[in-house]
N, C-alpha and C positions, 0 to 999 in steps of 0.2 A: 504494500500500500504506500508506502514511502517512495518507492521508486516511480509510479503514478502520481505520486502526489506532484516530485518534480519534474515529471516532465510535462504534469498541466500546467504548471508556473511556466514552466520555461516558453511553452506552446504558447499562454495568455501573454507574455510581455515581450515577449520576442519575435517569434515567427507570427505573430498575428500583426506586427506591422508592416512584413513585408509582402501582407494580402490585397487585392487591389480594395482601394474604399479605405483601407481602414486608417483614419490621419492621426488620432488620439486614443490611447491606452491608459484609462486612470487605475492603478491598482488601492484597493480601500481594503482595507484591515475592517473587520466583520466587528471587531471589538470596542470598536470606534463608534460604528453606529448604536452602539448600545449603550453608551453614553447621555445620559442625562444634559438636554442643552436649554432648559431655560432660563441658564444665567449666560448665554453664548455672549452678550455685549461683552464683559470683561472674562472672556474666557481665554486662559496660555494654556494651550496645550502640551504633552513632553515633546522633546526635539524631535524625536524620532517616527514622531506620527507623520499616516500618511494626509492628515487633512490638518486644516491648521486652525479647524472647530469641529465640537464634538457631535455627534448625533449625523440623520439625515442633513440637517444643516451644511455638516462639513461639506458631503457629497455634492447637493446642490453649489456650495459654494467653488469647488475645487471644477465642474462641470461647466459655471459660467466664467470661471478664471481663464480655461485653457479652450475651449470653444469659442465665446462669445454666445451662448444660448443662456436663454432669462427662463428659468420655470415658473410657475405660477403658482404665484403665493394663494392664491383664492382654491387652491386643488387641498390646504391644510397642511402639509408636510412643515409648515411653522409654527403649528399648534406647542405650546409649551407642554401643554396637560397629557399625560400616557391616554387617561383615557378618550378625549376627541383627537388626540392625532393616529391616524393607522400607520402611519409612515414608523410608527415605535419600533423598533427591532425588538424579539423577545428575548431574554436573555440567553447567555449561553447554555449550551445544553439542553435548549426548551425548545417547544416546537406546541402556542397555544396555551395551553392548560399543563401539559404534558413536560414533564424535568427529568431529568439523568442526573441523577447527584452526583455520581461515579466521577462526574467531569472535574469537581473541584477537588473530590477526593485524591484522582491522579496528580494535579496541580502540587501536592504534597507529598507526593510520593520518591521518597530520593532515587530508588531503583529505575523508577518510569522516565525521571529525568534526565538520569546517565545516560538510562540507552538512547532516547532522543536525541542532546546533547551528542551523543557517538554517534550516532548511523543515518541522520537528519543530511540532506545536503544543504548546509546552510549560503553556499554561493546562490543557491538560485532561492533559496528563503531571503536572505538581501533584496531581491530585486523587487518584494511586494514589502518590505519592511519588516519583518522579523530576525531575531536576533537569538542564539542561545540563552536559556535562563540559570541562573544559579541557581544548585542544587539545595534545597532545603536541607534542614539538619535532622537527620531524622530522629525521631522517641524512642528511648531505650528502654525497656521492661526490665534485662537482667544483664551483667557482665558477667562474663565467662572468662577465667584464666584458662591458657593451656601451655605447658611447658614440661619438658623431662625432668629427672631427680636433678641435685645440684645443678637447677637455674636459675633458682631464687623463686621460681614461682608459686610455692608458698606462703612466704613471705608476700611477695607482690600482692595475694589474694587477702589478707591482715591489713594490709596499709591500705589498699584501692578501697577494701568494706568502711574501713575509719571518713575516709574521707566522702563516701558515696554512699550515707548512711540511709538515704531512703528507696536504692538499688539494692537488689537482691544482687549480692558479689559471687559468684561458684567458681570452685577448682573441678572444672570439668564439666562436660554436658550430662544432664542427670544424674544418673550414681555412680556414673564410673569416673575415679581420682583423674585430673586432666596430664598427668605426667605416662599415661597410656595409650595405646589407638585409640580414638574415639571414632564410634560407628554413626551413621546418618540415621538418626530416629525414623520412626516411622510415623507419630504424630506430628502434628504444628509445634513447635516451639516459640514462645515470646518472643518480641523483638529484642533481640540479641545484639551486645556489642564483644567480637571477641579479640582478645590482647594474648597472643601468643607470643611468648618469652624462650629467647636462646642462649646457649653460652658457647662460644669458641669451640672448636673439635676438642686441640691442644689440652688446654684448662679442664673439657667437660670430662674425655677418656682418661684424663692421670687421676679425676676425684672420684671418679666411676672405680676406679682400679685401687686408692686406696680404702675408699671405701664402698663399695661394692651395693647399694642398697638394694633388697629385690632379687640379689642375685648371689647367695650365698656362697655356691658352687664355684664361684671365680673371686673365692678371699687370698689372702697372702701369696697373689704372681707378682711376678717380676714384670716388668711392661712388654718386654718380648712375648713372653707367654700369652699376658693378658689379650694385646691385640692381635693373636693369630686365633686364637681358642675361640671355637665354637660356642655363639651362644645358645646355650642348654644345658639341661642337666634332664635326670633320669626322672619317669613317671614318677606317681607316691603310690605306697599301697593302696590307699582308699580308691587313685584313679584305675588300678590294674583289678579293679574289684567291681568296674561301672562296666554294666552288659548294653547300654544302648545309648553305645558315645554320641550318637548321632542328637537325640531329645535333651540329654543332661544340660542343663544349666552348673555355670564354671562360678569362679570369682569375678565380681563385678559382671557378671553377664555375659563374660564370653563365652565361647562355644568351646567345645572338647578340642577341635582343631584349630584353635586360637592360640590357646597357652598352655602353658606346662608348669606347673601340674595343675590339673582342673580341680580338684579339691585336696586341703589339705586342714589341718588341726590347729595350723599355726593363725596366731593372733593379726589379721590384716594390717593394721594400724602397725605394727613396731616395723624395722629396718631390715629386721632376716626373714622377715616374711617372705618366702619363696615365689616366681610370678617371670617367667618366661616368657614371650611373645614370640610370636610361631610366624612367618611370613605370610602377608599380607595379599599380595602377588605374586607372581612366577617371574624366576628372574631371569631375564637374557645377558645379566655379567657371566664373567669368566667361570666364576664358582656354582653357577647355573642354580637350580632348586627352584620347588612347587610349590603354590600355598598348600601353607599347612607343616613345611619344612623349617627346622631348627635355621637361623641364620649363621652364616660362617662364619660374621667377627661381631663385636657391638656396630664397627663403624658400617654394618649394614642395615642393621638397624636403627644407628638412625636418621641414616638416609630416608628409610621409607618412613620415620614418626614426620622426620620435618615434611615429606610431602604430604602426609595423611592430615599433619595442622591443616598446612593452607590448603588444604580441598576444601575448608567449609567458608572460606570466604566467597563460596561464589552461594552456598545453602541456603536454601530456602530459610527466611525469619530473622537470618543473617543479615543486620544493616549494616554496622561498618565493621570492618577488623583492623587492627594492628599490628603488624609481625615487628618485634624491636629486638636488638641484641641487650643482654642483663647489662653489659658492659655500659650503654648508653646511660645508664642510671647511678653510675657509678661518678660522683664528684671528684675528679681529678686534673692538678692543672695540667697533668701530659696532655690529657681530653683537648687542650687548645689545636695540638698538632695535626688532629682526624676530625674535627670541627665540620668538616665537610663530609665526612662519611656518617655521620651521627642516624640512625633513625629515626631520631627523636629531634623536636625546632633546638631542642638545648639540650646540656647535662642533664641528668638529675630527676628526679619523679617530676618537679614540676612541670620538665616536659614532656613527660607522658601525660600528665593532667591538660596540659596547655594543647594535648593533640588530641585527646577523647572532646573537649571544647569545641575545637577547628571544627570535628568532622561530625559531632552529635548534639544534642541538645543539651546533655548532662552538664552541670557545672559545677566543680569540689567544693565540700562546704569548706568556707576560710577558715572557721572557726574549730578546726580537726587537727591546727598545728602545725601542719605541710610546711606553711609560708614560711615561717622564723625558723622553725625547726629545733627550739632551744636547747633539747636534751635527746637529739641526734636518731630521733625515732623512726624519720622516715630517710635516714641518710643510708642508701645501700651499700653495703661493707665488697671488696672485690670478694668474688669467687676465683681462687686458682694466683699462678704467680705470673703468667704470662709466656708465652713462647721462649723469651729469651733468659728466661732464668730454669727452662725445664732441661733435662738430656739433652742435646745437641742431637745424638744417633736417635733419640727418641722423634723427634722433634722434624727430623730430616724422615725418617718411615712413613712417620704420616703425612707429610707431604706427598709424598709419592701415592699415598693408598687411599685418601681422605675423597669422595667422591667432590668436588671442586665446584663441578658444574649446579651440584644441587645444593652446596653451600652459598653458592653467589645469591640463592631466591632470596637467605636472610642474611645478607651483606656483610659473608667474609667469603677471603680472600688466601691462598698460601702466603 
């Protein structure tokens, strides 16, 4: 319909002057006549209008501008009154008695406006007077953290609730912790804002490896070990005792072919809580394997967590998301030197507040302490020591093995 729409623009202002007869082409914005003009003596209209007063008025007047043709005021189209003049255009959306409310509803819709906004040809919307609109900010129902173990986004979900006390804050979509796959519900969701949180490969796999959370089975290696070793470990007896792995419900709701182990005795909540993640897809790298296959190293896994985050910025209930590095939140004056790589307008939580603001309607309450900060509550402490204080050989492997291309989607780099 877009594509029809501009080639009847271009057909009406273009190629219809080069029809025989045709001497004048006035294009009039629909929205203009719908204008109220019984104050037209002192009426300024915006710049950007196609008539230079509002209602039928304008038309008539923009008609005797470029013609020399007089209508006739005794026909009423100067009536001030809606109800003696017919010449009133109905409003938008209407046709008589009859309304689409639908119309003003899209008007607020951030989603309907990007796309317009994108796939609109606004070259030939110029030539009757339209313009792209700014995107409204859309109403957030609930924020949603998502981020893996040591990336702060625990934390994050502590501070963002202080300050966005009357938003429901979650670490995850529903019940499952958001440092997991999270799966595409199968209901509606609120409208949703989500803030997915990363930390460096470097920093994330040496904390992963001293301290293992989740993952018991890969305690006390050495980092060579740690990054070649298979992530897995062996079923539990409770799982080698389930006769119909196909219907079994797991932890947090995965499926038998999800994770490893699907049940166990141990306490969810603490650190050695056991909790494997199985391959998501079928992979065509080197090391190849199906879903449902143990992954060959962490850094394959999480490859496929950080594509699994940003799949749901495009999800349905999803209005804005933010993908930031922990690091962005981190007050440091090195921070001056990468200023231009930052995800965030500034250092620091404020700039995460100050980007949930830009792109939604939420706004932190002042009064939660953020701003002063006096007793260092919302000041994010680093995670990790940085690349060049880790192993050198360490340091240089992952380089070479760290998958790069799907580290750039949240803005790092070798």
């Amino acid at each position: 319909v877009l594509e029809f729409r501009e080639k009847k623009i271009r057909d009406a202002m273009i190629e219809s002057l080069e029809r025989k007869g045709v001497e004048v082409v006035i294009p009039i914005q629909y929205e203009e006549l719908v204008e109220p003009y019984s104050n037209y003596d002192n009426y300024i209209g915006p710049s950007d209008a196609s008539a230079a007063l509002p209602g039928i008025i304008g038309l008539m007047d923009r008609i005797q501008a470029q013609t020399g043709l007089h209508p006739d005021e005794s026909a009423g189209w100067k009536e001030p009154s809606r109800r003696s003049n017919p010449f009133w255009a109905d409003p938008i959306g209407c046709s008589g008695h009859v309304c689409f409310m639908s119309i003003n509803k899209m008007r607020e819709d951030a989603a309907f406006v990007k796309y317009m906004n994108k796939n609109v040809d606004w070259e030939a919307e110029r030539l009757i007077g339209y313009h792209k609109r700014s995107i409204p900010k859309p109403a957030v129902d609930q924020i949603v953290i998502l981020g893996e173990r040591h990336t702060g986004a625990e934390w994050l979900v502590d501070r963002v609730s202080r300050c966005f006390p009357t938003t429901q804050v979650k670490y995850g979509l529903f019940d499952r912790p958001g440092k997991w796959f999270q799966s595409q519900p199968d209901k509606e969701i609120p409208k949703t804002l989500i803030v997915s949180v990363f930390l460096n490969p470097y920093d994330w796999v040496e904390l992963m490896r001293q301290h293992p959370i989740n993952a018991p089975a890969h305690k006390g290696m050495e980092w060579s070990e740690f990054v070649t070793s298979p992530w897995e470990r062996k079923r539990s007896n409770l799982d080698n005792q389930i006769l119909d792995t196909a219907n079994v419900l797991c932890s947090f709701g995965f499926s038998f072919e999800e994770i490893v182990p699907c049940k166990t005795n141990r306490d969810p909540h603490v650190d050695s809580f056991p909790l494997y993640e199985l391959r998501l897809t079928n992979s065509s790298g080197p090391t190849g394997g199906a879903v449902g296959d143990p992954y060959s190293s962490l850094l394959e896994l999480r490859a496929d967590k950080i594509r699994n985050f940003l799949s749901f910025a495009e999800f349905e209930g999803v209005v804005e998301f933010i993908s930031m590095r922990y690091e962005d939140l981190v007050m440091d004056d090195d921070y001056a030197i990468y200023a231009s790589d930052l995800t965030l307008p500034f250092p620091g939580i404020s700039g995460l507040f100050e980007k949930i603001r830009d792109t939604t309607s939420l706004v932190p309450d002042v009064d939660a302490g953020w701003i002063n900060d006096v007793n260092g509550t919302f000041k994010a402490e680093a995670l990790g020591v940085g690349a060049t204080k880790l192993d050198p050989y360490y340091v240089q492997w992952m380089e070479e093995h760290v998958d790069w291309n799907v580290e750039t989607l949240v803005g790092y780099s070798p």
